[in-house]
VOGU-3710 file (C-alpha; in Angstrom, 3 decimals, decimal comma):
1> xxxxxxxxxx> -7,595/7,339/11,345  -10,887/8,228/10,095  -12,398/8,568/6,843  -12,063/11,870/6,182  -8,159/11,540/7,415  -7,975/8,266/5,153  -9,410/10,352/1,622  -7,249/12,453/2,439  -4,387/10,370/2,297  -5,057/8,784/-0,510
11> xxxxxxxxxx> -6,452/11,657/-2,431  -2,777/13,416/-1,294  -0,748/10,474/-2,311  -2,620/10,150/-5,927  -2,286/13,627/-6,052  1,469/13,869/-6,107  3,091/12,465/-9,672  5,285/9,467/-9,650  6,503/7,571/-12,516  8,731/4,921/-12,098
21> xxxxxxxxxx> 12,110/5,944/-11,543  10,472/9,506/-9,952  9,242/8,231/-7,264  11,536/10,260/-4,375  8,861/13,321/-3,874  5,514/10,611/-3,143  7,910/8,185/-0,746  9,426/11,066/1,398  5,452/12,327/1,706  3,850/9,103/2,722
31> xxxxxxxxxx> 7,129/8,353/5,020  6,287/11,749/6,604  2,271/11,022/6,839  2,786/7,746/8,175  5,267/9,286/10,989  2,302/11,569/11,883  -0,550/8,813/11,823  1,528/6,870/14,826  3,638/4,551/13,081  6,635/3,552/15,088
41> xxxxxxxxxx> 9,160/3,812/12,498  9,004/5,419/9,527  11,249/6,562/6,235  12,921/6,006/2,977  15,096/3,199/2,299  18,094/2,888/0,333  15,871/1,692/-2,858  13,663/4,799/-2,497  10,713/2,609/-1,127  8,638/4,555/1,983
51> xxxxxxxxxx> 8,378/2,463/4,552  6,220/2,451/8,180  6,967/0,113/10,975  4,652/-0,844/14,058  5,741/-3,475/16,740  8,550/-4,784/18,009  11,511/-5,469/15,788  12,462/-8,310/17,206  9,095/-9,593/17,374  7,673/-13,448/16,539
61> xxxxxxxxxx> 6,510/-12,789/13,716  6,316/-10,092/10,881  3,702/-9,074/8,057  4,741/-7,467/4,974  2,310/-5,336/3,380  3,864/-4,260/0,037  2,382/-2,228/-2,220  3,960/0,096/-4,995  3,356/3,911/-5,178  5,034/4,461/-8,816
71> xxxxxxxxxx> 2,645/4,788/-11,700  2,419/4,635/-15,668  2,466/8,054/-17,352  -1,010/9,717/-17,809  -2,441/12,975/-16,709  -6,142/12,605/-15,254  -6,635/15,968/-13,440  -7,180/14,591/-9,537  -10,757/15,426/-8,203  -13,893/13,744/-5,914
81> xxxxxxxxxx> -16,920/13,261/-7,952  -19,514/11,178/-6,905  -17,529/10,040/-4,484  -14,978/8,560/-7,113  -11,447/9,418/-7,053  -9,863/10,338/-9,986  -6,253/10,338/-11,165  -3,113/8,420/-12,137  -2,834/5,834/-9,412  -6,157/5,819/-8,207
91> xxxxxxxxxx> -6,779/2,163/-8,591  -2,899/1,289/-9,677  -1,747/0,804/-7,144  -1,180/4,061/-4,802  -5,356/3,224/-3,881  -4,101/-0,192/-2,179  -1,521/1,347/-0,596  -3,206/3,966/0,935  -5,217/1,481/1,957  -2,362/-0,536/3,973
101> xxxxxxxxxx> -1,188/2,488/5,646  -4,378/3,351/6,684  -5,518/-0,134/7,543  -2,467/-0,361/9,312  -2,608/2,957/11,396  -5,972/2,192/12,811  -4,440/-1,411/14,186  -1,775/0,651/15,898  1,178/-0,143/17,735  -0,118/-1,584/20,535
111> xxxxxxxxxx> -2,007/-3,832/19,109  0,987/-4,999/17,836  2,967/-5,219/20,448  0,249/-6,896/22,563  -0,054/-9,524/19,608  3,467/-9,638/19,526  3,761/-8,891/15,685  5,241/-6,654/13,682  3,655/-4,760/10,920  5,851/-3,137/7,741
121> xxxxxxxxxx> 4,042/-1,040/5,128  6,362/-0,761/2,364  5,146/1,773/-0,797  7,900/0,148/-3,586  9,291/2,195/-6,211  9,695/0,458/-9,887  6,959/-1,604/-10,210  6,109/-0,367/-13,216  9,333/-0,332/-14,925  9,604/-4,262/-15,055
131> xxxxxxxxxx> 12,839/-4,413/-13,188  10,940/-4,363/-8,952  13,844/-2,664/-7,445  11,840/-2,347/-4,242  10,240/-5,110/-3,952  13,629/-7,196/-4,780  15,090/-4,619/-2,014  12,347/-5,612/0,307  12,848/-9,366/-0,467  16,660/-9,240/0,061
141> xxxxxxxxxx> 16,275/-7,580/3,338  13,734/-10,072/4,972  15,706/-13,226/3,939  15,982/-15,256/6,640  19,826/-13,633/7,106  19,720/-10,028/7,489  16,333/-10,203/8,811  13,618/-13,640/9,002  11,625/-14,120/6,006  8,237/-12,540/6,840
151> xxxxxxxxxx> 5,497/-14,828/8,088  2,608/-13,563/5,355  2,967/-10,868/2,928  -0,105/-8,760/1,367  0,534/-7,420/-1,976  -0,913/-4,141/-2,864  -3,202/-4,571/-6,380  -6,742/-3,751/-6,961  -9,091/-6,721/-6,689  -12,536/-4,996/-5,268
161> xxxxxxxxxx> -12,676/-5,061/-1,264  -14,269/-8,135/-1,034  -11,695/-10,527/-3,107  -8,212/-11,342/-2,566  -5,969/-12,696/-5,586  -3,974/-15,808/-4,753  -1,974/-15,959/-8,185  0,049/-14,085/-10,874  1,277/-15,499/-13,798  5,195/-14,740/-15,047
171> xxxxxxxxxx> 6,624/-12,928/-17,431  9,204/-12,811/-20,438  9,917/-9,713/-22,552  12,183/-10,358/-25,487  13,620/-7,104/-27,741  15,242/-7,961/-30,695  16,997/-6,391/-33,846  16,550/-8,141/-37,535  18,476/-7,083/-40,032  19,372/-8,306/-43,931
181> xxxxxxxxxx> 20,630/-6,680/-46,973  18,513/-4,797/-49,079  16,725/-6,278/-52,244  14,459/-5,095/-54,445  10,672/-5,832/-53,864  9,970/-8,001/-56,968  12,831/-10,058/-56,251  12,620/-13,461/-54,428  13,571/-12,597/-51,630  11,282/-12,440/-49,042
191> xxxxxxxxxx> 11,546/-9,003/-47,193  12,402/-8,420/-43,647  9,182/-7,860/-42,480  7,558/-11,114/-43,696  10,064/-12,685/-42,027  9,694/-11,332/-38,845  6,127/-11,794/-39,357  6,637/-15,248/-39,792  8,898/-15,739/-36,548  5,612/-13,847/-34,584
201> xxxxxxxxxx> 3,662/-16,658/-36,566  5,876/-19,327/-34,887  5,848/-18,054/-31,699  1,921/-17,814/-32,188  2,141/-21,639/-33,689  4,310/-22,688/-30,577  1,711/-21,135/-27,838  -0,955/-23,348/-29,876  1,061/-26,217/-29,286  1,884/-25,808/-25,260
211> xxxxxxxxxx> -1,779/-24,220/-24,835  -3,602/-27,549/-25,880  -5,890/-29,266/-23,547  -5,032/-26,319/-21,541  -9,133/-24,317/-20,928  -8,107/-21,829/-18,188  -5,896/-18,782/-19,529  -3,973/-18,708/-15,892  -2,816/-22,089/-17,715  -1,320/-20,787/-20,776
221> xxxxxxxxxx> 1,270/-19,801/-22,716  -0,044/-15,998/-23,591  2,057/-14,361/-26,500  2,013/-10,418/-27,737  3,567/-8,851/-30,194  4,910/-5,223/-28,429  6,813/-3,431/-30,745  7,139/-3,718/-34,807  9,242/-0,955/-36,341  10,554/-1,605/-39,797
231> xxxxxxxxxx> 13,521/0,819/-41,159  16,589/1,271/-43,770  19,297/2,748/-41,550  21,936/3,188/-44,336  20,310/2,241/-47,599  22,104/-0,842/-47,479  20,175/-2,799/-45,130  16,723/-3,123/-43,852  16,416/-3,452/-40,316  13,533/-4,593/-37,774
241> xxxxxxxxxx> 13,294/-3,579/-34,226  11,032/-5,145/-32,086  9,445/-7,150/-28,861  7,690/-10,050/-28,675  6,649/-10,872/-24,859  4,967/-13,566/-23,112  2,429/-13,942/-19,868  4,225/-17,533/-18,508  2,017/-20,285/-16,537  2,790/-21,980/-13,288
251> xxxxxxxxxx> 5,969/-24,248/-13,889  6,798/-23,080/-17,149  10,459/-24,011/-18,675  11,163/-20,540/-19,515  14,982/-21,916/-19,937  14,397/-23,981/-22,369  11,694/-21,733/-24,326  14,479/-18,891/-24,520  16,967/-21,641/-26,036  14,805/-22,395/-28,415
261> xxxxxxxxxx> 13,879/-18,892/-29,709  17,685/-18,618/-29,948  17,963/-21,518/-32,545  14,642/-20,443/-34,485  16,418/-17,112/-34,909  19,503/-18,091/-36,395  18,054/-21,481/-38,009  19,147/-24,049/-36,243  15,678/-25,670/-36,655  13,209/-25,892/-39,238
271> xxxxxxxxxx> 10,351/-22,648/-38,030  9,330/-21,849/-41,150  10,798/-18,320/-41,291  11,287/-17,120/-45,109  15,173/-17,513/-46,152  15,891/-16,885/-42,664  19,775/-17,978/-43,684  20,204/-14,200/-44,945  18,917/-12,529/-41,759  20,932/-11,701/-38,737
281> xxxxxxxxxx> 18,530/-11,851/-35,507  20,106/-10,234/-32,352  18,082/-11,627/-29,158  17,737/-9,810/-25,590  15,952/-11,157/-23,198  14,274/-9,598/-19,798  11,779/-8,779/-17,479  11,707/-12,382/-16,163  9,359/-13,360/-13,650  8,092/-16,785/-12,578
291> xxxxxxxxxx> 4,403/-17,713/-12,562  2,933/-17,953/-8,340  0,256/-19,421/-7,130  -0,815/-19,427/-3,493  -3,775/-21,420/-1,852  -6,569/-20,614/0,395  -5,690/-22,915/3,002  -3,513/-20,981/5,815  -3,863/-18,688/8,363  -3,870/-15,619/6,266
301> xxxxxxxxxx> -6,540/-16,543/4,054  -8,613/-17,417/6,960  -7,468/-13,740/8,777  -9,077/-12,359/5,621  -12,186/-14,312/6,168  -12,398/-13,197/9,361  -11,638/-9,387/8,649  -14,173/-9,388/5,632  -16,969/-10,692/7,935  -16,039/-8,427/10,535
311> xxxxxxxxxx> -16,972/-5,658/8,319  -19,737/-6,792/6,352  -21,581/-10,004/8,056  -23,072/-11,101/5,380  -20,342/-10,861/2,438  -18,272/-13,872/1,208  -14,323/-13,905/0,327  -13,887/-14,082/-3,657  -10,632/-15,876/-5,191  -9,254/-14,729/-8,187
321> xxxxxxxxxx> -6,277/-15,356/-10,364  -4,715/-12,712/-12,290  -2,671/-13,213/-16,272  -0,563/-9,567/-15,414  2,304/-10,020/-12,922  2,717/-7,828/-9,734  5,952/-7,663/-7,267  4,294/-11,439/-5,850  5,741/-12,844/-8,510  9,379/-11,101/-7,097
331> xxxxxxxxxx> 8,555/-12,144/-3,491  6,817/-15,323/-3,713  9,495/-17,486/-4,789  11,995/-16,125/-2,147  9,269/-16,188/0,914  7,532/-19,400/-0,261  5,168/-18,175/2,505  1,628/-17,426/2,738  0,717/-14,670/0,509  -2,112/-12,908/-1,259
341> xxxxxxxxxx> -2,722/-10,006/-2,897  -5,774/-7,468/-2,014  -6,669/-3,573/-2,739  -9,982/-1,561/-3,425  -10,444/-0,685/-7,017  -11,382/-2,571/-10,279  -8,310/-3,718/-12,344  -9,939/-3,135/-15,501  -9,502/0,405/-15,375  -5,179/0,166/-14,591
351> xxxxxxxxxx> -3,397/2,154/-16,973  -6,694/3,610/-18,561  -7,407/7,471/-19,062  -10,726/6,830/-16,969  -8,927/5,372/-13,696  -11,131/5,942/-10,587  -11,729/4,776/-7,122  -14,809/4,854/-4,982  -14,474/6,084/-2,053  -17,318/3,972/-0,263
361> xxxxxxxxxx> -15,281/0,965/-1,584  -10,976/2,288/-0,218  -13,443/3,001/2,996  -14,342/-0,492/3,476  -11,060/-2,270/2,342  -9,768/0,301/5,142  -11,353/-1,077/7,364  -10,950/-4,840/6,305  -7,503/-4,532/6,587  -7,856/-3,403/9,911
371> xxxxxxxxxx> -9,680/-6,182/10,819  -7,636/-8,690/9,086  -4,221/-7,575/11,161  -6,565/-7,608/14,270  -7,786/-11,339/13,083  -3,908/-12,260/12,473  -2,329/-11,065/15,295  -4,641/-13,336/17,716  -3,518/-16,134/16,229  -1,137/-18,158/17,569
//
């Protein structure tokens, strides 16, 4: 595949809409495109995910290279300029993806086969919508059972060419409903929304406490308040409904955090929350994800290495850590395998009306990837 085949795969892919939970119309495309750039096998799973094969099934090993081709919502009209691509997806995450399949397509086959290893590109539907249902798909069907757990995994997310990310943290969204009866204003009663307010104040307070001595923000405890929306449903009663959620570090007791929000809420302890024996909290917690961290010591790190100075002599591997989640934090635990995340694209710019990619940038992670497969397949 060459570069004017690989824009315009990735310019097609961006230019097709797919929200989370839409996703059928982009995954039968890229199933079809990756048929017709020489994959093996390729098609749409029972989850929805598209999905391209090359090697051997039953071959030594097995890379996953799992990316996600839903979106957020946002209409930026799709166009070159400069060469920059714009549109939804651009950077998160359909340009890493397009990335893999074209990384993937000019390894080929038989360099597979001859390396003995197998190669699946998987575009994963949900991503977006907090609940991973391809990824978790994915990570059920390579599980050592049905099939063996992959030997590395590459997650699809922008980090720039030249940098692969090695950690996510977790994540923990809580809704909740508050409710009380109604009083009037100059009464002593403290309203509803001061006391929510003052449960966000102790979650704020409690963040404090776990965050000290703690510098690095991949460290902490990272709390934001989501959703606020105050109301009188019957004139009886005031109600609050709202979402507090939290970015979760590496080994964090998330078991013991949600116990404790439970007895704050219905005052079990002392919080500080304003007559908090007249209010009725309602708690639902999801979106749960556990903090991962990889390291750079193992043989896909050092494939990367390889791969990055294969295209550009001179350049150096950067190592970042990221406070957003991705679907490592789904397949990490359940792999406990080498893994890293890589894509063209700068983060910053995810879920913005400006999102763009350059091509001169998806060009070169093309063609790192490439190399990186070639680098890992000689290995031994």
């Amino acid at each position: 595949m060459d570069r004017a085949s690989a824009t315009e795969l990735v310019r097609g892919l961006v230019e097709i809409p797919s929200l989370s939970r839409q996703e059928s119309v982009a995954s039968a495309w890229l199933a079809a495109q990756m048929r017709g750039a020489g994959f093996d096998r390729a098609y749409v799973d029972d989850a929805g995910n598209a999905v391209g094969e090359l090697g051997d099934p039953k071959a030594a090993r097995t890379i996953v290279l799992l990316g996600h081709i839903d979106t957020v919502p946002g209409n930026i009209p799709v166009r070159i300029e400069d060469d920059l691509l714009y549109g939804r997806g651009s950077v998160d995450a359909k340009g890493p993806l397009a990335t893999f399949v074209a990384g993937a397509a000019r390894f080929g086959s038989a360099a597979a086969r001859s390396g003995a290893l197998r190669v699946v590109v998987v575009g994963a539907v949900e991503e977006e919508a907090a609940t991973s249902k391809g990824a978790r798909f994915i990570a059920s069907r390579f599980n050592g059972k049905n099939e063996p757990i992959p030997t590395a995994c590459i997650i699809g997310e922008p980090s720039h060419w030249n940098r692969v990310t090695l950690g996510y943290k977790g994540r923990l969204l809580m809704d909740f409903t508050a409710d009380q009866p109604m009083a009037h204003t100059a009464g002593p009663d403290a309203s509803l929304a001061s006391v929510v307010v003052d449960f966000w104040n102790w979650v704020t307070a409690h963040a404090a406490r776990v965050n000290e001595g703690k510098h690095k923000v991949f460290d902490q405890l990272s709390p934001s308040l989501r959703r606020f929306i105050t109301s009188s449903n019957d004139q009886m009663h005031d109600t609050v409904d709202g979402q507090f959620a939290w970015r979760l570090p590496v080994g964090f007791d998330v078991e013991a955090f949600m116990m404790e929000l439970e007895q704050v809420a219905s005052g079990q302890v002392v919080s500080g929350l304003s007559r908090i024996h007249s209010t009725t909290f309602k708690l639902k917690f999801r979106g749960y994800e556990k903090a991962w961290r990889g390291d750079r010591n193992n043989p896909l790190v050092r494939s990367f290495l390889a791969g990055l100075r294969s295209v550009e002599a001179a350049e150096k591997l950067g190592f970042v850590l990221k406070t957003g989640t991705s679907d490592m934090n789904v397949v990490g635990p359940v792999w406990q395998g080498p893994i890293v995340a890589y894509g063209p694209g700068d983060s910053s710019l995810d879920h913005t009306p400006n999102e763009h990619l350059p091509i001169d940038e998806y060009w070169k992670a093309v063609n790192v990837i490439e190399q990186t497969l070639i680098a890992f397949a000689g290995l031994v």
